[in-house]
Backbone atoms as SQL, in Angstrom:
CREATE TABLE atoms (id INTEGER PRIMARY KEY, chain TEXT, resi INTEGER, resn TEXT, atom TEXT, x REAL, y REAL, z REAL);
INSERT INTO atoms VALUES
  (1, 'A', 1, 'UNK', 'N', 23.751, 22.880, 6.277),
  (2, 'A', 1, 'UNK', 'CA', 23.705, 21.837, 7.275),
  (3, 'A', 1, 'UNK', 'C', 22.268, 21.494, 7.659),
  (4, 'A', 2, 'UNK', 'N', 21.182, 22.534, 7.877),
  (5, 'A', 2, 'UNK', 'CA', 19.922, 22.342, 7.896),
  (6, 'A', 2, 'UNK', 'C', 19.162, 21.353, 6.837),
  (7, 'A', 3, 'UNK', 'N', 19.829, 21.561, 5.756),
  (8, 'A', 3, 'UNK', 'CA', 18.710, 21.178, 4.641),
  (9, 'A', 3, 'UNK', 'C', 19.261, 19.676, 4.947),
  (10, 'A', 4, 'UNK', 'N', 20.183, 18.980, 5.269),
  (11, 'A', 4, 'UNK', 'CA', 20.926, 17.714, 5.430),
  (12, 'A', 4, 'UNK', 'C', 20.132, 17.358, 6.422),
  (13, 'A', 5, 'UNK', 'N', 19.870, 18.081, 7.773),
  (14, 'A', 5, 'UNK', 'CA', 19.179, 17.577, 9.173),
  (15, 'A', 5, 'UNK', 'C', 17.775, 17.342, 8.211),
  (16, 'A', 6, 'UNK', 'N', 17.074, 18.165, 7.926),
  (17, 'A', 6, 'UNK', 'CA', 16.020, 18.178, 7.393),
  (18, 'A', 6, 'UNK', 'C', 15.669, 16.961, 6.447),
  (19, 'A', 7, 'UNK', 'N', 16.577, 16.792, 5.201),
  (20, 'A', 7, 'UNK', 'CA', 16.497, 15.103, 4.483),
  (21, 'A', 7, 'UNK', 'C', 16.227, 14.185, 5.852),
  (22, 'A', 8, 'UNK', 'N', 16.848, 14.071, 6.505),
  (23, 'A', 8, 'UNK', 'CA', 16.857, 12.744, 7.516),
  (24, 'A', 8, 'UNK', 'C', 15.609, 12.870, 8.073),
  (25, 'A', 9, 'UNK', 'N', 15.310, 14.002, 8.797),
  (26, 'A', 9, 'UNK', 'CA', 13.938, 14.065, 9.591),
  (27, 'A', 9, 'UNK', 'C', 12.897, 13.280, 8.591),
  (28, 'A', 10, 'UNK', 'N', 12.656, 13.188, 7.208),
  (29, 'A', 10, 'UNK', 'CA', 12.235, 13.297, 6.083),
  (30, 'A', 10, 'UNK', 'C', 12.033, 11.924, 6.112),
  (31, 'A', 11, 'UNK', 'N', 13.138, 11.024, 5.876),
  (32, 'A', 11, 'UNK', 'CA', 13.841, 10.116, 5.898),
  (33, 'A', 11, 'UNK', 'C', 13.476, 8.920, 7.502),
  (34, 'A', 12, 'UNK', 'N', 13.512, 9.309, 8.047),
  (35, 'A', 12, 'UNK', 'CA', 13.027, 9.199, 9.530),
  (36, 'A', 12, 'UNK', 'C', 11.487, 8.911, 9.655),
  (37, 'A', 13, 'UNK', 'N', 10.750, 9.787, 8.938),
  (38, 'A', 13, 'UNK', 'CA', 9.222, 9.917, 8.967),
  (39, 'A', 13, 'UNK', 'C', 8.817, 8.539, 7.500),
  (40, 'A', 14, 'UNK', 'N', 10.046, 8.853, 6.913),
  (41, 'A', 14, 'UNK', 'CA', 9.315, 7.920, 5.773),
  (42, 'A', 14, 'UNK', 'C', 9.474, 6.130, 6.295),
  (43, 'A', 15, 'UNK', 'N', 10.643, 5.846, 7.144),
  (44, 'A', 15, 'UNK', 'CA', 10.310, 4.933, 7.689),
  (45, 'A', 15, 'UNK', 'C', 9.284, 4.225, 8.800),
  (46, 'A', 16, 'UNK', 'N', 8.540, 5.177, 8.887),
  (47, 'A', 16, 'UNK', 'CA', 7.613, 4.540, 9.617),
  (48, 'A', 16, 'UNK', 'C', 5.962, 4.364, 8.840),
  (49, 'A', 17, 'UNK', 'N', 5.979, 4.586, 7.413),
  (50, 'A', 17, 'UNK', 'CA', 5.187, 4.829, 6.833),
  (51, 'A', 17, 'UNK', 'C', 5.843, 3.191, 5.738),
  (52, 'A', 18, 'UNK', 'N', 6.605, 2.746, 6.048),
  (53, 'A', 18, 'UNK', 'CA', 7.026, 1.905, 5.336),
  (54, 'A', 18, 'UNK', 'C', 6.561, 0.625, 5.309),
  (55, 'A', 19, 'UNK', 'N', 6.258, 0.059, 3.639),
  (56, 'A', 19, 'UNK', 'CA', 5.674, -1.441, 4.016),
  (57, 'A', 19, 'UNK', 'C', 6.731, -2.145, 3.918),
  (58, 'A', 20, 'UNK', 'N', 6.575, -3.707, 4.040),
  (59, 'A', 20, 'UNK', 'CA', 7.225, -4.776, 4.281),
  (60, 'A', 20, 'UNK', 'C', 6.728, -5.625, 3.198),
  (61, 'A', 21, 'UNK', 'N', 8.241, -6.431, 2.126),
  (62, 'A', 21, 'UNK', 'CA', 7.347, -7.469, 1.581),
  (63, 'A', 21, 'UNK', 'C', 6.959, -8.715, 2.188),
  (64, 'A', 22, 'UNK', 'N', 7.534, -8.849, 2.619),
  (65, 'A', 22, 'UNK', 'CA', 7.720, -10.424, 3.379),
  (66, 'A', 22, 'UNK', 'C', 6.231, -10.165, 4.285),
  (67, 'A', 23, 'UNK', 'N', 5.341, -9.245, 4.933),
  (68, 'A', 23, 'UNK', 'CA', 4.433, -8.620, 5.371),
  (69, 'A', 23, 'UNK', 'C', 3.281, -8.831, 4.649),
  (70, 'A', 24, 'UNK', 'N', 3.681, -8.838, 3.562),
  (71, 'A', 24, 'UNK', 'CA', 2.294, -8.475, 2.761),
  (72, 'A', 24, 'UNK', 'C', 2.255, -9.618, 1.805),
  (73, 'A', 25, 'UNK', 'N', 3.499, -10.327, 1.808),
  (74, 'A', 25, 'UNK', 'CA', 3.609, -11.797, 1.331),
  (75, 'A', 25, 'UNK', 'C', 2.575, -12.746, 2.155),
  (76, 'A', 26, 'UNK', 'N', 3.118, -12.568, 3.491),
  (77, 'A', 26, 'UNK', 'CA', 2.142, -12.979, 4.221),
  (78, 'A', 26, 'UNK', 'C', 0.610, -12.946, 4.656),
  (79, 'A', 27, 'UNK', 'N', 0.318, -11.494, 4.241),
  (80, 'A', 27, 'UNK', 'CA', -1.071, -11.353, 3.825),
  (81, 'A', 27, 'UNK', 'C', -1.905, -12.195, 2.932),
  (82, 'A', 28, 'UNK', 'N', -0.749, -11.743, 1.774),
  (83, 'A', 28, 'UNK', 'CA', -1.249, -12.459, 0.792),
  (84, 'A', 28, 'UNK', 'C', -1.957, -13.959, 0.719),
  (85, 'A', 29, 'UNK', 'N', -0.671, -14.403, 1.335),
  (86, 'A', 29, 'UNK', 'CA', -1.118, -16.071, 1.949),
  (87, 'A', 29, 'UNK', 'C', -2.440, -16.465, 2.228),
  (88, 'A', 30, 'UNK', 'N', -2.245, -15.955, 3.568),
  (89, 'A', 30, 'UNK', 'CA', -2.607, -16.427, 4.797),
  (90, 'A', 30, 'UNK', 'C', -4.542, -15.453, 4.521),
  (91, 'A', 31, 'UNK', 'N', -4.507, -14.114, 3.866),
  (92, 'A', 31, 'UNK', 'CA', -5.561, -14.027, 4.127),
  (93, 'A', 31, 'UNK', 'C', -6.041, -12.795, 2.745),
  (94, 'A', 32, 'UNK', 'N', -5.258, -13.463, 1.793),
  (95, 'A', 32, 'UNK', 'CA', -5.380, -12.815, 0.290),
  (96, 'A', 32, 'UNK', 'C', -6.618, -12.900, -0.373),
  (97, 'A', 33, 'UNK', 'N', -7.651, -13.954, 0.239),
  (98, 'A', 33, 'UNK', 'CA', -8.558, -14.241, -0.638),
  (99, 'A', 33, 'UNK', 'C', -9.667, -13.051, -0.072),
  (100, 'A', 34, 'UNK', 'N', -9.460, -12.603, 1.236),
  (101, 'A', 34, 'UNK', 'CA', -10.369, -11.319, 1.335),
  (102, 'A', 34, 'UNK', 'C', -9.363, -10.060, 1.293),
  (103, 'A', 35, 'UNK', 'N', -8.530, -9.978, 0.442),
  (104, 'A', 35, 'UNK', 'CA', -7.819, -8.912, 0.291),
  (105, 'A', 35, 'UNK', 'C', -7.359, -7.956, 1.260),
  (106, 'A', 36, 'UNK', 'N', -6.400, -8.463, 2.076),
  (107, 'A', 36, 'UNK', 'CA', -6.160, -7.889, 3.203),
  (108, 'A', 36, 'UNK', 'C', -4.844, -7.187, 3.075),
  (109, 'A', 37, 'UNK', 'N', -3.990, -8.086, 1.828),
  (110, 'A', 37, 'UNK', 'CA', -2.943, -7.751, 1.237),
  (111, 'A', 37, 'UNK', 'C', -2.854, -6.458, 0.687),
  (112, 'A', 38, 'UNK', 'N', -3.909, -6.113, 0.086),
  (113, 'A', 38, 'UNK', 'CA', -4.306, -4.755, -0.643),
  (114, 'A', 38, 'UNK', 'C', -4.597, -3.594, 0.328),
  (115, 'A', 39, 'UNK', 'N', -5.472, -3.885, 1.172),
  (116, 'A', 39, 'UNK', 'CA', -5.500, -2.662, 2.230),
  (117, 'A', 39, 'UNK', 'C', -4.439, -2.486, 2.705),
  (118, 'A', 40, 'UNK', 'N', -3.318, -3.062, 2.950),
  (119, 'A', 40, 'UNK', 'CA', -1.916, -3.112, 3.785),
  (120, 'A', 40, 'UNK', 'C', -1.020, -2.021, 2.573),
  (121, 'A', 41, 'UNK', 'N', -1.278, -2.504, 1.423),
  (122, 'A', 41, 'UNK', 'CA', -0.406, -2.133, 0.513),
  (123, 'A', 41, 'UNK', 'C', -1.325, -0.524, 0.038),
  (124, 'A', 42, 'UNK', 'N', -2.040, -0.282, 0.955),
  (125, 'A', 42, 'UNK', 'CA', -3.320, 1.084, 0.446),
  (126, 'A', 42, 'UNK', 'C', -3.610, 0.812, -1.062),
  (127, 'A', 43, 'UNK', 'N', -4.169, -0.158, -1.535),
  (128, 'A', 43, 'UNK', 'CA', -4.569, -0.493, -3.070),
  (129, 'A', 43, 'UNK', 'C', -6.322, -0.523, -2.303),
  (130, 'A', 44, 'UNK', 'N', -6.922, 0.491, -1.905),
  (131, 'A', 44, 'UNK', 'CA', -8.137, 0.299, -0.840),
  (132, 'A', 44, 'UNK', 'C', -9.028, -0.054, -1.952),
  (133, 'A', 45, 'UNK', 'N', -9.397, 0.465, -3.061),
  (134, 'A', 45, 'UNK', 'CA', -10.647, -0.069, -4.191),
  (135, 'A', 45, 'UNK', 'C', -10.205, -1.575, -4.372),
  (136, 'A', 46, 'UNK', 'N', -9.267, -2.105, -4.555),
  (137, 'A', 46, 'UNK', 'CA', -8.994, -3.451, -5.189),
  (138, 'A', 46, 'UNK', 'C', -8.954, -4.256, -4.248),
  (139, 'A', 47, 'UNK', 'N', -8.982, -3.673, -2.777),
  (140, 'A', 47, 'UNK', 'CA', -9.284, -4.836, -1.596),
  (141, 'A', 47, 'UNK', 'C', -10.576, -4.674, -1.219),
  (142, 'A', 48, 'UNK', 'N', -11.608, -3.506, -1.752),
  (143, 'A', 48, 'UNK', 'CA', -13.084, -3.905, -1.570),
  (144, 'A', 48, 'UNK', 'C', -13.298, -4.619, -2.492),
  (145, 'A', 49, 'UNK', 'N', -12.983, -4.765, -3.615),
  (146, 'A', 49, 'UNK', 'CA', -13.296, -5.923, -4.693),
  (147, 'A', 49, 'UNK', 'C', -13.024, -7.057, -4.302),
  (148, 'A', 50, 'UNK', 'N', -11.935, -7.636, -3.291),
  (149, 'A', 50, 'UNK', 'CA', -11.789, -8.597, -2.749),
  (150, 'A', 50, 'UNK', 'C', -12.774, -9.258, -1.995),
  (151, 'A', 51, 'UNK', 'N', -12.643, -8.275, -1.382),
  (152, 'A', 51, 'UNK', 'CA', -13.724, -8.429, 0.015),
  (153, 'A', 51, 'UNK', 'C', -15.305, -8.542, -0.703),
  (154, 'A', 52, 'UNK', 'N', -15.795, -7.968, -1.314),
  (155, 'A', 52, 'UNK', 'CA', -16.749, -8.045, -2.134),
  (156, 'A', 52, 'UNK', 'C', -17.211, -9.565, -2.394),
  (157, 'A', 53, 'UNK', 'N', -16.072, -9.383, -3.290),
  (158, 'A', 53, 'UNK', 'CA', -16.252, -10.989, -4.436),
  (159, 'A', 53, 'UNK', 'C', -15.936, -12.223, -3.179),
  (160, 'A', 54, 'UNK', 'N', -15.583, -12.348, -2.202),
  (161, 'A', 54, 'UNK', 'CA', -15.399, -12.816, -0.904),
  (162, 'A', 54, 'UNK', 'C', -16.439, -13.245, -0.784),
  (163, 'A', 55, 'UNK', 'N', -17.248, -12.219, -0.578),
  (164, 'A', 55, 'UNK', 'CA', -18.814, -12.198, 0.185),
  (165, 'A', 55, 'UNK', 'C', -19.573, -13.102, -0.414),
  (166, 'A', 56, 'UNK', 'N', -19.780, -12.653, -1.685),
  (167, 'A', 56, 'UNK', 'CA', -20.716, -12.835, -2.937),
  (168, 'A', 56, 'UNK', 'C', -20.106, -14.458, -2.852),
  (169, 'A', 57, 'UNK', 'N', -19.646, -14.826, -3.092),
  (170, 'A', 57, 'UNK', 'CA', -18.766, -16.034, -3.355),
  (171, 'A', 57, 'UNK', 'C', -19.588, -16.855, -2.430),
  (172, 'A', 58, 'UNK', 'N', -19.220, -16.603, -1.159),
  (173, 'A', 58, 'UNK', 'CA', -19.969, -17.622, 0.016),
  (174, 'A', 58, 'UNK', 'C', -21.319, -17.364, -0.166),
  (175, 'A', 59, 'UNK', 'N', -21.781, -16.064, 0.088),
  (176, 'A', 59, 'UNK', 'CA', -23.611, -16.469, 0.062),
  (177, 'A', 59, 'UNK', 'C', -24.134, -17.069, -1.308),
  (178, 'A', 60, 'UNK', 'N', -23.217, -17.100, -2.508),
  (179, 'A', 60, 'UNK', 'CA', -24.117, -17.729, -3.934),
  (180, 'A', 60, 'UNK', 'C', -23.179, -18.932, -3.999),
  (181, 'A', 61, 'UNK', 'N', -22.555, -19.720, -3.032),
  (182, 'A', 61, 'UNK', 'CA', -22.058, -21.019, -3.197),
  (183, 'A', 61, 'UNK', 'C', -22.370, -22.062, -3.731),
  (184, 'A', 62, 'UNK', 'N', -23.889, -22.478, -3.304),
  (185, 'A', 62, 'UNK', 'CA', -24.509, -23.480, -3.203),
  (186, 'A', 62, 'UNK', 'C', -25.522, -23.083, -4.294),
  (187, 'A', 63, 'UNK', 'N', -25.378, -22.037, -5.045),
  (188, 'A', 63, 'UNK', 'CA', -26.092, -21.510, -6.787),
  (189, 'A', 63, 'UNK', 'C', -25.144, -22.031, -7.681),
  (190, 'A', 64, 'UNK', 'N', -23.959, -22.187, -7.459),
  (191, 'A', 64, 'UNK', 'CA', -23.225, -22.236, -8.786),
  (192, 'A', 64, 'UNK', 'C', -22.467, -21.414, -8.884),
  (193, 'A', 65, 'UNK', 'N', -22.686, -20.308, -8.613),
  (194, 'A', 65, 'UNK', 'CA', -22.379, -19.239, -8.854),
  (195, 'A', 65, 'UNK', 'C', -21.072, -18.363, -7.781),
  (196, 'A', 66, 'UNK', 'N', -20.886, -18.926, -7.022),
  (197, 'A', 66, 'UNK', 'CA', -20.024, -18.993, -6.210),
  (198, 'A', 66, 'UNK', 'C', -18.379, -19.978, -6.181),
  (199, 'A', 67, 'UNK', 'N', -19.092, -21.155, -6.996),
  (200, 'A', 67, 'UNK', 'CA', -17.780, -21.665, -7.899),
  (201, 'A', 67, 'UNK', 'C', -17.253, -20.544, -8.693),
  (202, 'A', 68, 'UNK', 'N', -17.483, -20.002, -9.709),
  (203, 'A', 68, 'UNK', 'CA', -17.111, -19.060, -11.103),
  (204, 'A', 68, 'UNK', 'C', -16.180, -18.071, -10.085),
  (205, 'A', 69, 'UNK', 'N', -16.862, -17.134, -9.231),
  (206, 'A', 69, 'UNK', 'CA', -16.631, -16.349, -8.502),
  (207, 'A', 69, 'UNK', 'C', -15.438, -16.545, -7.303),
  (208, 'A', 70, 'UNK', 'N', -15.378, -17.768, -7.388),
  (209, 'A', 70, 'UNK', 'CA', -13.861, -18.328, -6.507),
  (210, 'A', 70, 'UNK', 'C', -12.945, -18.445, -7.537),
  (211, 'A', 71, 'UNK', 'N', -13.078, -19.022, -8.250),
  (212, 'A', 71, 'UNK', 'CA', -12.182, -19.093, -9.678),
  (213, 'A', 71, 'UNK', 'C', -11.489, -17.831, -9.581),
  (214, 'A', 72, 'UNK', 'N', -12.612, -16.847, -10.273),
  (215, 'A', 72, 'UNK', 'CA', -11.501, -15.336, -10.524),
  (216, 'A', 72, 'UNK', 'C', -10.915, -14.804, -9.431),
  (217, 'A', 73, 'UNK', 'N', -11.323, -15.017, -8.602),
  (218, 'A', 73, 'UNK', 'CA', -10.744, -14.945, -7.233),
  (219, 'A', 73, 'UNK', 'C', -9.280, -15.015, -6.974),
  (220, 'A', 74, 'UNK', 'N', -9.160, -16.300, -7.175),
  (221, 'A', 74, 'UNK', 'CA', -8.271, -17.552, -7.243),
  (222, 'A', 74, 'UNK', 'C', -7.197, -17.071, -8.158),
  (223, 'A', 75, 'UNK', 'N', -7.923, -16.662, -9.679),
  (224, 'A', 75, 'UNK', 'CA', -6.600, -15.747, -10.503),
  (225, 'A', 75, 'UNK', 'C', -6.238, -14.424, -10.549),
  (226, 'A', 76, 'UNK', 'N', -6.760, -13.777, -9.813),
  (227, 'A', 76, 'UNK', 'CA', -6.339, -12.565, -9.067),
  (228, 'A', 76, 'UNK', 'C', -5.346, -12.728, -8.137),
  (229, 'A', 77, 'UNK', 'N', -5.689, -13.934, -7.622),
  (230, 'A', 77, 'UNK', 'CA', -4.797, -13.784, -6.438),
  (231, 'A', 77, 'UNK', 'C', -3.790, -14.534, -6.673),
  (232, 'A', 78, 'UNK', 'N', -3.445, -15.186, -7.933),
  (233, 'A', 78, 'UNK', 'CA', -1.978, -15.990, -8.587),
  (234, 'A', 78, 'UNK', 'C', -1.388, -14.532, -8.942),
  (235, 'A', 79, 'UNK', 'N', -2.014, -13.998, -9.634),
  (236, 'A', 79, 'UNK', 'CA', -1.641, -12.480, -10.228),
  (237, 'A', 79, 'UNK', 'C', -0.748, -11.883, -9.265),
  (238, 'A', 80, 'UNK', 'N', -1.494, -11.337, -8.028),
  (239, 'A', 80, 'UNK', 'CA', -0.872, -10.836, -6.902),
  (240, 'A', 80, 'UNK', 'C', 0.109, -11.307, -6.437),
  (241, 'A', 81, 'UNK', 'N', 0.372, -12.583, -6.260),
  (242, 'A', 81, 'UNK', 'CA', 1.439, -13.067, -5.790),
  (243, 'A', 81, 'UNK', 'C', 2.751, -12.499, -6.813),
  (244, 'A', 82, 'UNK', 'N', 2.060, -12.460, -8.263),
  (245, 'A', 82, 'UNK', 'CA', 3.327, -12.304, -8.905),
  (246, 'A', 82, 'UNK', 'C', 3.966, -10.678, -8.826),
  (247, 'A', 83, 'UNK', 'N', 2.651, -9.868, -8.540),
  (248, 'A', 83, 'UNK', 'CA', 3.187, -7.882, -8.932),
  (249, 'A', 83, 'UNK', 'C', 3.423, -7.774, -7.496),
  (250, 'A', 84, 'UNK', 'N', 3.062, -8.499, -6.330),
  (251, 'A', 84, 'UNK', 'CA', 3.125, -7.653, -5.407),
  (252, 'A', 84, 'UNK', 'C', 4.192, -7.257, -4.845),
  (253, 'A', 85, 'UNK', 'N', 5.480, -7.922, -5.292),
  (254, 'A', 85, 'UNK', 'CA', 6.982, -7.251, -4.874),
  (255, 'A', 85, 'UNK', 'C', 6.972, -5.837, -5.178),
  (256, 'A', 86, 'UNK', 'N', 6.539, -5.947, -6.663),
  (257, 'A', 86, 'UNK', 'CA', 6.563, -4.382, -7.021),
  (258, 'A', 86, 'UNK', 'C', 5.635, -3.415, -6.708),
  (259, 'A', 87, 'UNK', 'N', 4.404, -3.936, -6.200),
  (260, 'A', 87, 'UNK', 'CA', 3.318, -2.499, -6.001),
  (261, 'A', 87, 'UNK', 'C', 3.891, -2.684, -4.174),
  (262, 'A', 88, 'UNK', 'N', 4.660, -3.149, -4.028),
  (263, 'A', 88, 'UNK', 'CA', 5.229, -2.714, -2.311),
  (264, 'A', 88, 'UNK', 'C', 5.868, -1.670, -2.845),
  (265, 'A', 89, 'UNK', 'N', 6.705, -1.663, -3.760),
  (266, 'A', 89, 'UNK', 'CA', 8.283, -1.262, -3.931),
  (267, 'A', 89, 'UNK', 'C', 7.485, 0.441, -4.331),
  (268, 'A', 90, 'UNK', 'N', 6.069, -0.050, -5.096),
  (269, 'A', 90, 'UNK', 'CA', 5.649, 1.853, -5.726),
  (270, 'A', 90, 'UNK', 'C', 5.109, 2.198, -4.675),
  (271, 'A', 91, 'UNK', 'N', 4.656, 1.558, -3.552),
  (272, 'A', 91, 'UNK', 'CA', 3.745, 2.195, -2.504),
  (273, 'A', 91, 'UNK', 'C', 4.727, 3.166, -1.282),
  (274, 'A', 92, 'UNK', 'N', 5.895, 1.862, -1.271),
  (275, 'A', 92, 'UNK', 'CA', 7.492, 2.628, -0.444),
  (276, 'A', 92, 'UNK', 'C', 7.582, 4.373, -0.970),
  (277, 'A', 93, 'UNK', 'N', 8.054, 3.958, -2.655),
  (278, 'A', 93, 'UNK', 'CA', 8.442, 5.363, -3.107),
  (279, 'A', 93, 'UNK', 'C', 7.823, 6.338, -3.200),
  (280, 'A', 94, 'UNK', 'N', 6.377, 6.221, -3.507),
  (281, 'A', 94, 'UNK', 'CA', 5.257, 7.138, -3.368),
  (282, 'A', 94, 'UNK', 'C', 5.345, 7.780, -1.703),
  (283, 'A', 95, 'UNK', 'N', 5.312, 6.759, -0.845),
  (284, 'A', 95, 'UNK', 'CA', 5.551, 7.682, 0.494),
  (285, 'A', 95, 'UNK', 'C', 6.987, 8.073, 0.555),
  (286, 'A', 96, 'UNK', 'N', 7.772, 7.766, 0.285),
  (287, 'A', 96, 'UNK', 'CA', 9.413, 8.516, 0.469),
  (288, 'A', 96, 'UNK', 'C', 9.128, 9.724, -0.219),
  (289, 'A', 97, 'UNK', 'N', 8.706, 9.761, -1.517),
  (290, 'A', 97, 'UNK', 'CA', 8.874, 10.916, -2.378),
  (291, 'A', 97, 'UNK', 'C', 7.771, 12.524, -1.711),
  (292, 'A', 98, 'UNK', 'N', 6.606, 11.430, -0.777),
  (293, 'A', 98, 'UNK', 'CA', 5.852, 12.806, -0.175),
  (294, 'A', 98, 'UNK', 'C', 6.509, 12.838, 1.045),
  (295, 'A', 99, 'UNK', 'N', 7.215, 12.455, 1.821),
  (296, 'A', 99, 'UNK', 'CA', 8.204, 12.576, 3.152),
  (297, 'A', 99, 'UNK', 'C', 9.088, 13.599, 2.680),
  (298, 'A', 100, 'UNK', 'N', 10.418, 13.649, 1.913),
  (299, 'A', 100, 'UNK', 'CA', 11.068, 14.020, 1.546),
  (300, 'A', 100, 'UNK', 'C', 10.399, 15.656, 1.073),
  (301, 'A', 101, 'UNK', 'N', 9.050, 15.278, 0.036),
  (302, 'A', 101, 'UNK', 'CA', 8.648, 16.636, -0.462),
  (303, 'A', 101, 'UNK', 'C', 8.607, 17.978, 0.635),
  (304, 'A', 102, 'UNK', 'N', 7.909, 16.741, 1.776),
  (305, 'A', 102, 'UNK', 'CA', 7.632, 17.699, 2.952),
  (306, 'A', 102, 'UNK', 'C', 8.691, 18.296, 3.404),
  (307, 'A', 103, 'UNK', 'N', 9.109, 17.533, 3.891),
  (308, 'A', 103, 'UNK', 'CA', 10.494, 18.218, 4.343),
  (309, 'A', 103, 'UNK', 'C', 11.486, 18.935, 4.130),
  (310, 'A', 104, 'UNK', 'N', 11.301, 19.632, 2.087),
  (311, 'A', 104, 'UNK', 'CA', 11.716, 19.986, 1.795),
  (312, 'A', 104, 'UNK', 'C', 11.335, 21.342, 1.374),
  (313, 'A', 105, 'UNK', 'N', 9.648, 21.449, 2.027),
  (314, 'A', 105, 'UNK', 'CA', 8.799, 22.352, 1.693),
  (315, 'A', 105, 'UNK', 'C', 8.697, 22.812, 3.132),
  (316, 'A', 106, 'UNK', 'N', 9.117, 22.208, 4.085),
  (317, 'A', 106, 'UNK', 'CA', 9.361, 22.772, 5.518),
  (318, 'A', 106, 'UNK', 'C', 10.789, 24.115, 5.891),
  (319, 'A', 107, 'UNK', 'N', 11.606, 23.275, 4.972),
  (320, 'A', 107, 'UNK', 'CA', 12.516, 23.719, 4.528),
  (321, 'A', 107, 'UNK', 'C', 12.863, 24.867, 4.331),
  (322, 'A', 108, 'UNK', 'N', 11.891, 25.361, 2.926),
  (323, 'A', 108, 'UNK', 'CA', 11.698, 26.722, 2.255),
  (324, 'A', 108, 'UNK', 'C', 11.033, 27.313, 3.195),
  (325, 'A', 109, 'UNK', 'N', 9.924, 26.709, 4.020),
  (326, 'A', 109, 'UNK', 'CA', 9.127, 27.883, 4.454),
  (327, 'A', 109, 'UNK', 'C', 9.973, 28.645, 5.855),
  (328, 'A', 110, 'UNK', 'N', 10.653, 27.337, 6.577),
  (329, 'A', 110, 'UNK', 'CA', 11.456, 28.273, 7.481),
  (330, 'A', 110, 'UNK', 'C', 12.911, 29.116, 6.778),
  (331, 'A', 111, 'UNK', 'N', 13.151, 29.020, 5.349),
  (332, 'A', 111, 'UNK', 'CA', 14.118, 29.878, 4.891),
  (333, 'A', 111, 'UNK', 'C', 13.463, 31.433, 4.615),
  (334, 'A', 112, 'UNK', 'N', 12.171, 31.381, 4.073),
  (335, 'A', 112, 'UNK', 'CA', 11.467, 32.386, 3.840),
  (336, 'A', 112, 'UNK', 'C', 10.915, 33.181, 4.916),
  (337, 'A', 113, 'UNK', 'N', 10.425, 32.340, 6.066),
  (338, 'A', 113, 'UNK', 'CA', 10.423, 33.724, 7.146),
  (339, 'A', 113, 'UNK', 'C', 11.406, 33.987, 8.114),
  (340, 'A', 114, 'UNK', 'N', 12.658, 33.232, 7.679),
  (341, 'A', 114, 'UNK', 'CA', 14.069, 33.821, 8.284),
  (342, 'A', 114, 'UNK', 'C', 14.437, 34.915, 7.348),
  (343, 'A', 115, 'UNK', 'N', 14.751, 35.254, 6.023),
  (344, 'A', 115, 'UNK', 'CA', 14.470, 36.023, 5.114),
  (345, 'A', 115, 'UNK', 'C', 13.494, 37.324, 6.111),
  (346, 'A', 116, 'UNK', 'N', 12.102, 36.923, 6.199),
  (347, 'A', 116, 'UNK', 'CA', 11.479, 38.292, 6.604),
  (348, 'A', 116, 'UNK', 'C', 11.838, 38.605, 7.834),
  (349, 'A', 117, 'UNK', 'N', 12.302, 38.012, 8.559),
  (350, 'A', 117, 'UNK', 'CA', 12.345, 38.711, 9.945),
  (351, 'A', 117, 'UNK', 'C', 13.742, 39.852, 10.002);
């Protein structure tokens, strides 16, 4: 009956660790071009690249060079629109699967010093 209470507690914790697509859809939108979508979704290297190429973009605008640099921008962020259902969906399971671990390693350890006592 414990190990059942224990899934849920598990279960319980993993929902609050949970993303949203419709959330990060909206990121995406509204403020994808500095990768805000990515920090939400913890993809943290690929939203400093955002943010980066962001930067770079506006201060070398008026070089030329800030066109090119919106471009890839621009197809990164068609890209994203298309995976990001699914890197929600691996970011969900990745935290369910360490919620659950825990809780299942909480588990053992209070079986093992019920055992010693």
């Amino acid at each position: 009956m414990s190990e059942i209470m224990n899934q849920r507690i598990g279960l319980e914790k993993a929902k609050l660790g949970y993303k949203k697509v419709g959330i990060a859809y909206l990121l995406w939108f509204f403020l994808g071009s500095l990768g805000i979508h990515r920090f939400y979704i913890k993809s943290y290297i690929m939203g400093s690249v955002y943010l980066i190429l962001f930067i770079i973009s506006i201060l070398t605008f008026f070089f030329g060079l800030g066109e090119i640099i919106a471009i890839v921008i621009f197809i990164i962020w068609i890209y994203d629109a298309i995976t990001l259902n699914s890197k929600v969906a691996k970011v969900n399971l990745k935290h369910l699967n360490t919620c659950l671990d825990k809780s299942v390693d909480n588990q053992l350890d209070k079986e093992i010093f019920k055992d010693k006592s």
